[in-house]
MARDRENFI-129243 format. One record per residue: residue in one letter; x negated, y, z of N, C-alpha, C in turn. Coordinates in pm, whole numbers. Layout:
// residues N
<atom lumlo="a" n_x="X" n_y="Y" n_z="Z" ca_x="X" ca_y="Y" ca_z="Z" c_x="X" c_y="Y" c_z="Z"/>
...
// end
This chain:
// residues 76
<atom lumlo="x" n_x="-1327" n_y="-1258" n_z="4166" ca_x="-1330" ca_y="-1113" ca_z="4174" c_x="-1427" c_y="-1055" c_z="4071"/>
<atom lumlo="x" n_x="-1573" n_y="-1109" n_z="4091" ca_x="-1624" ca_y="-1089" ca_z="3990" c_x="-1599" c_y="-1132" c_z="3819"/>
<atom lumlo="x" n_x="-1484" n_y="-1202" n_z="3776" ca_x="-1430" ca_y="-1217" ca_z="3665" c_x="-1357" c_y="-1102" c_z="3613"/>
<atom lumlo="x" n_x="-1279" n_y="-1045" n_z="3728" ca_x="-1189" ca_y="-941" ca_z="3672" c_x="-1249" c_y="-819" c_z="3694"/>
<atom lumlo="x" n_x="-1384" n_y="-793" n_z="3749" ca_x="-1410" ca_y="-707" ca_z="3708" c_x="-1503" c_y="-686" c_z="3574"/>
<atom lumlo="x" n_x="-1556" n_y="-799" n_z="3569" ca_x="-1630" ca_y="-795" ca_z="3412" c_x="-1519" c_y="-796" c_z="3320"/>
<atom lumlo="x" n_x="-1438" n_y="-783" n_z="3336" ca_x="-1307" ca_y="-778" ca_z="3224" c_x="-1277" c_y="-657" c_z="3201"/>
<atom lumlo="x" n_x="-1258" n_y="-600" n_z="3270" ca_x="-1192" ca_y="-459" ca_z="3330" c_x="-1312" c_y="-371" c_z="3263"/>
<atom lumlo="x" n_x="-1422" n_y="-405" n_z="3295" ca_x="-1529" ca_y="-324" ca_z="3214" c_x="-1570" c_y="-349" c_z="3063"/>
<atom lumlo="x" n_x="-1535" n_y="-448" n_z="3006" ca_x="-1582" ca_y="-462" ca_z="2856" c_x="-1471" c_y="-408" c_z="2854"/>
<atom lumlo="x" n_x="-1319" n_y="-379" n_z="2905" ca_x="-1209" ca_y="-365" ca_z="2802" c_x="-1273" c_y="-210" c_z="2826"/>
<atom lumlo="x" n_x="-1278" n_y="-112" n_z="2927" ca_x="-1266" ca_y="47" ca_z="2964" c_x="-1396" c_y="80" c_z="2839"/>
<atom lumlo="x" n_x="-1514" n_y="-33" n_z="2809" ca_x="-1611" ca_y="-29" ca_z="2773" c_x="-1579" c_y="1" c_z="2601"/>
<atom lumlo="x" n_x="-1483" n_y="-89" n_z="2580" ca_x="-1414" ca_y="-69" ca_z="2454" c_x="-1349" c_y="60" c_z="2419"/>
<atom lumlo="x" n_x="-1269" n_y="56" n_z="2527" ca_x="-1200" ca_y="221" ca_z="2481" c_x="-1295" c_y="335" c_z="2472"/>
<atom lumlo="x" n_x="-1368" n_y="351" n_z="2531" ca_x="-1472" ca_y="420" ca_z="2535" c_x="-1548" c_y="496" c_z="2410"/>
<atom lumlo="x" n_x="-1568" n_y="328" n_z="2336" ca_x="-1648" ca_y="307" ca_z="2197" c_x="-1541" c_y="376" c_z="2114"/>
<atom lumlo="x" n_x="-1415" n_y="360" n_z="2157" ca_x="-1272" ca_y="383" ca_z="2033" c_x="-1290" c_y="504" c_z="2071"/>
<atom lumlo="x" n_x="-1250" n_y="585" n_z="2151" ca_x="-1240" ca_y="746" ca_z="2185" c_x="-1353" c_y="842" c_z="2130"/>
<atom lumlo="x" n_x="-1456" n_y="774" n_z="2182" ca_x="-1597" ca_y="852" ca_z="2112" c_x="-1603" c_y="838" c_z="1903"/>
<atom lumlo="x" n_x="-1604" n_y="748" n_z="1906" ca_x="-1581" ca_y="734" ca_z="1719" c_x="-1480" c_y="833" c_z="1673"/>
<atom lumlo="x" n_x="-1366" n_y="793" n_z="1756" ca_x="-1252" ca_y="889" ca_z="1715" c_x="-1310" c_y="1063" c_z="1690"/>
<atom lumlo="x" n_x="-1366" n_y="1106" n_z="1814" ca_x="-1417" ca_y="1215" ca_z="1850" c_x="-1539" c_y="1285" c_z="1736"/>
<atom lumlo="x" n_x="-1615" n_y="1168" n_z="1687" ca_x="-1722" ca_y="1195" ca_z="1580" c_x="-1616" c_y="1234" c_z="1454"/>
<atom lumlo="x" n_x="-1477" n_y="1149" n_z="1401" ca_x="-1440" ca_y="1130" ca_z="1310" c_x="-1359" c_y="1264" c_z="1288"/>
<atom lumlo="x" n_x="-1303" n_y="1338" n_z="1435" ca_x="-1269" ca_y="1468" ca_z="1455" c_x="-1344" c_y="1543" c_z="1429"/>
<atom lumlo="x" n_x="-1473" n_y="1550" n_z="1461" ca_x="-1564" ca_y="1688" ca_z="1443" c_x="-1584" c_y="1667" c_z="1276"/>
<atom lumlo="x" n_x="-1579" n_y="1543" n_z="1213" ca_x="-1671" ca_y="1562" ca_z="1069" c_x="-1516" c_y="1608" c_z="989"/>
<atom lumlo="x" n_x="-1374" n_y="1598" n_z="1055" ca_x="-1228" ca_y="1635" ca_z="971" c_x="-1262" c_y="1811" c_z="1022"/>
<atom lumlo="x" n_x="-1286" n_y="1841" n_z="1128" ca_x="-1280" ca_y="1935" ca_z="1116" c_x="-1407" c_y="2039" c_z="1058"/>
<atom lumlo="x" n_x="-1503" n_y="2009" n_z="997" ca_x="-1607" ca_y="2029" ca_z="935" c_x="-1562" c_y="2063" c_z="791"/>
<atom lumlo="x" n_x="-1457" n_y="1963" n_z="735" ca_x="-1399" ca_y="1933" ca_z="602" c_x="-1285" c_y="2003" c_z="580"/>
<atom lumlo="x" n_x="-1203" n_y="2083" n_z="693" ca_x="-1077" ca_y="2197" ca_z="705" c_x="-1168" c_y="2325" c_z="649"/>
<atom lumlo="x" n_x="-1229" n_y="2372" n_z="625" ca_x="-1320" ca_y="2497" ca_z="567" c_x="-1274" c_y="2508" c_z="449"/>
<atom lumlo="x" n_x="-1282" n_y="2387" n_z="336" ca_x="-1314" ca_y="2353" ca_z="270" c_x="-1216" c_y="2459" c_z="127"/>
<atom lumlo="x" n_x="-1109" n_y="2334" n_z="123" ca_x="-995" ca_y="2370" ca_z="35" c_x="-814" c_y="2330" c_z="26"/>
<atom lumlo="x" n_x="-730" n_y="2379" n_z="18" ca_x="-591" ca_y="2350" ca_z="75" c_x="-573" c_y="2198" c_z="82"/>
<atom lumlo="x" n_x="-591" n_y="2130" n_z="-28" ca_x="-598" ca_y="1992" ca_z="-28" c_x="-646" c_y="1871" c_z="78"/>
<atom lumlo="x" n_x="-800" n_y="1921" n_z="100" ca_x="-861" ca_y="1921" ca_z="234" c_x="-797" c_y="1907" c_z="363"/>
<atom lumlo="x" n_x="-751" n_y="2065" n_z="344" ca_x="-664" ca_y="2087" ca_z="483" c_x="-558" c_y="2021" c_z="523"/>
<atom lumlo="x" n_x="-454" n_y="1985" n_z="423" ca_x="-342" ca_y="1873" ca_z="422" c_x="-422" c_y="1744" c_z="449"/>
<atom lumlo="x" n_x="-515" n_y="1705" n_z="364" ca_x="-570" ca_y="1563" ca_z="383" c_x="-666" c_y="1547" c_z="559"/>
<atom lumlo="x" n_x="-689" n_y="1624" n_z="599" ca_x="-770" ca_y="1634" ca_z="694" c_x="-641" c_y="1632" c_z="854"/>
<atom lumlo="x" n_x="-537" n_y="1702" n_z="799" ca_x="-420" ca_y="1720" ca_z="903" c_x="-361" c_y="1622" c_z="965"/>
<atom lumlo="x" n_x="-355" n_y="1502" n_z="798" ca_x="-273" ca_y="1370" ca_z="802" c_x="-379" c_y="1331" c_z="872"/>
<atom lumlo="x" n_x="-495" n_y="1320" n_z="811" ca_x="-573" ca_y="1235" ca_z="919" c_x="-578" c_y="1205" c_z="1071"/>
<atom lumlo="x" n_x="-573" n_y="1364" n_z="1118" ca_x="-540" ca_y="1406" ca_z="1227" c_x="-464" c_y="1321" c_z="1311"/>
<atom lumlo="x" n_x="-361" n_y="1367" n_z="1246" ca_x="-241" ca_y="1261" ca_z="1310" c_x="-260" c_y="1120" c_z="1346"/>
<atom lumlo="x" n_x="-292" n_y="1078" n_z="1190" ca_x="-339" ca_y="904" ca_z="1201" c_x="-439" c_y="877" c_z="1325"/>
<atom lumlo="x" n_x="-520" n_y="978" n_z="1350" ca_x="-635" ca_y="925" ca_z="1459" c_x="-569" c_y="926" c_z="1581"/>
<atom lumlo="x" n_x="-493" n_y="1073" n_z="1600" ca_x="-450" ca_y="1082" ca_z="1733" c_x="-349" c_y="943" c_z="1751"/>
<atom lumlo="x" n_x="-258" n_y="934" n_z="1666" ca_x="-180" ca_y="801" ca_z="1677" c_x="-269" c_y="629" c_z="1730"/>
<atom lumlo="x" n_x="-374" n_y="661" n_z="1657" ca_x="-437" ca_y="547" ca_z="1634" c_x="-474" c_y="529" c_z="1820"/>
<atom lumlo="x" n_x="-537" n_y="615" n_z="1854" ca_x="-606" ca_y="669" ca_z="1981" c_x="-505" c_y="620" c_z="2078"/>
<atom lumlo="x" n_x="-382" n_y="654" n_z="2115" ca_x="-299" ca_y="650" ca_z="2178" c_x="-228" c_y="535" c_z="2166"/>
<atom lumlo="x" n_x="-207" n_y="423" n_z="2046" ca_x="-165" ca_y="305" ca_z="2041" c_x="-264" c_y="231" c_z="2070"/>
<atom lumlo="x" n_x="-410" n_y="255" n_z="2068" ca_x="-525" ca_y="165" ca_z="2154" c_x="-564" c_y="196" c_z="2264"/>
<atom lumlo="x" n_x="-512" n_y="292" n_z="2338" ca_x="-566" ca_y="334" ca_z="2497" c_x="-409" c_y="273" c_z="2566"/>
<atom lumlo="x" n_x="-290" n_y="226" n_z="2512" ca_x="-223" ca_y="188" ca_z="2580" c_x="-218" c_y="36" c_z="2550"/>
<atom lumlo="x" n_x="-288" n_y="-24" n_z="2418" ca_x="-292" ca_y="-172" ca_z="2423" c_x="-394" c_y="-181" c_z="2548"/>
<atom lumlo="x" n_x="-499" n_y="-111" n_z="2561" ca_x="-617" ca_y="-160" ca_z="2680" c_x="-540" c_y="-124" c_z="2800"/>
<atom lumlo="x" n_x="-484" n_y="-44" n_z="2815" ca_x="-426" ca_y="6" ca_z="2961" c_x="-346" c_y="-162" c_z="2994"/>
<atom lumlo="x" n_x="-242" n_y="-155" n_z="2934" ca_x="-147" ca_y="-335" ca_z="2912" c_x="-213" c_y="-436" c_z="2929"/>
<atom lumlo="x" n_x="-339" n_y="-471" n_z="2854" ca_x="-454" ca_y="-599" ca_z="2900" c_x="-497" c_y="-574" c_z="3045"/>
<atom lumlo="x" n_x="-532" n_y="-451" n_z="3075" ca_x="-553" ca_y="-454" ca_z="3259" c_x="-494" c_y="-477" c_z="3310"/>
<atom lumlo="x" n_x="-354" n_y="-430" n_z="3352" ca_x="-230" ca_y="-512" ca_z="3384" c_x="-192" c_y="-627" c_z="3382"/>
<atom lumlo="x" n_x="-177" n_y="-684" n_z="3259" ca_x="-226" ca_y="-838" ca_z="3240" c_x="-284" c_y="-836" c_z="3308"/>
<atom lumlo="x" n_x="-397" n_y="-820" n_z="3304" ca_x="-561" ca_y="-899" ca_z="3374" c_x="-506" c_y="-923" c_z="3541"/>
<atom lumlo="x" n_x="-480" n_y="-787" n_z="3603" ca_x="-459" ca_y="-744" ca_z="3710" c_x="-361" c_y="-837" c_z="3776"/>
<atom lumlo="x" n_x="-253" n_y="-876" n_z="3691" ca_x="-173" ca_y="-982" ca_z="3742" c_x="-174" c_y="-1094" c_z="3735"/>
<atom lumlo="x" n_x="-281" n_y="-1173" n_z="3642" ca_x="-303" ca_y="-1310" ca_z="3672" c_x="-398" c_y="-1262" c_z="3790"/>
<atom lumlo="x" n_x="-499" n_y="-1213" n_z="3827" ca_x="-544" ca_y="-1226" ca_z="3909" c_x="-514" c_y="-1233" c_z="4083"/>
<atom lumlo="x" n_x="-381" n_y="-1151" n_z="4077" ca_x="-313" ca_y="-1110" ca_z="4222" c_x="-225" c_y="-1179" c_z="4195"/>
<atom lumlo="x" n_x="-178" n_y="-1332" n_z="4109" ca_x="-79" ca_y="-1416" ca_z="4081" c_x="38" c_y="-1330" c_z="4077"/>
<atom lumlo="x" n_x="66" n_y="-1227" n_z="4012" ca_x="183" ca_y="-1207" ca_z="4038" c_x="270" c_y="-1277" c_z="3958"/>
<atom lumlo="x" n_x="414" n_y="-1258" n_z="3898" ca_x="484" ca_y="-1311" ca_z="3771" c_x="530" c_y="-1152" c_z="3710"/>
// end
């Protein structure tokens, strides 16, 4: 029991670290939208790329708990 929950916490522990970076990397794109049209296009794509990025790593960790969750309760 105590295995899967030390699991369960480095992974939530991880996302955590990913969401917050993300969040720094948002405030300094949107710092850089002021700027100039170029900017604003380059800062937009970014946008995207993060939110994408964000959302294809909060559902790889969501999937490893599951995993986790089911070797542990043996399921198949």
């Amino acid at each position: 029991m105590m295995n899967l929950i030390k699991t369960i916490d480095k992974k939530i522990n991880s996302m955590i670290v990913a969401l917050a970076i993300n969040g720094v990397l948002l405030i300094i794109l949107g710092l850089l939208i002021v700027w100039t049209d170029f900017v604003l296009r380059l800062t937009v794509g970014i946008f995207v790329l993060l939110v994408d990025y964000s959302f294809l790593y909060g559902a790889y960790k969501v999937w490893s708990i599951k995993d986790e969750l089911k070797k542990y309760l043996n399921l198949k």
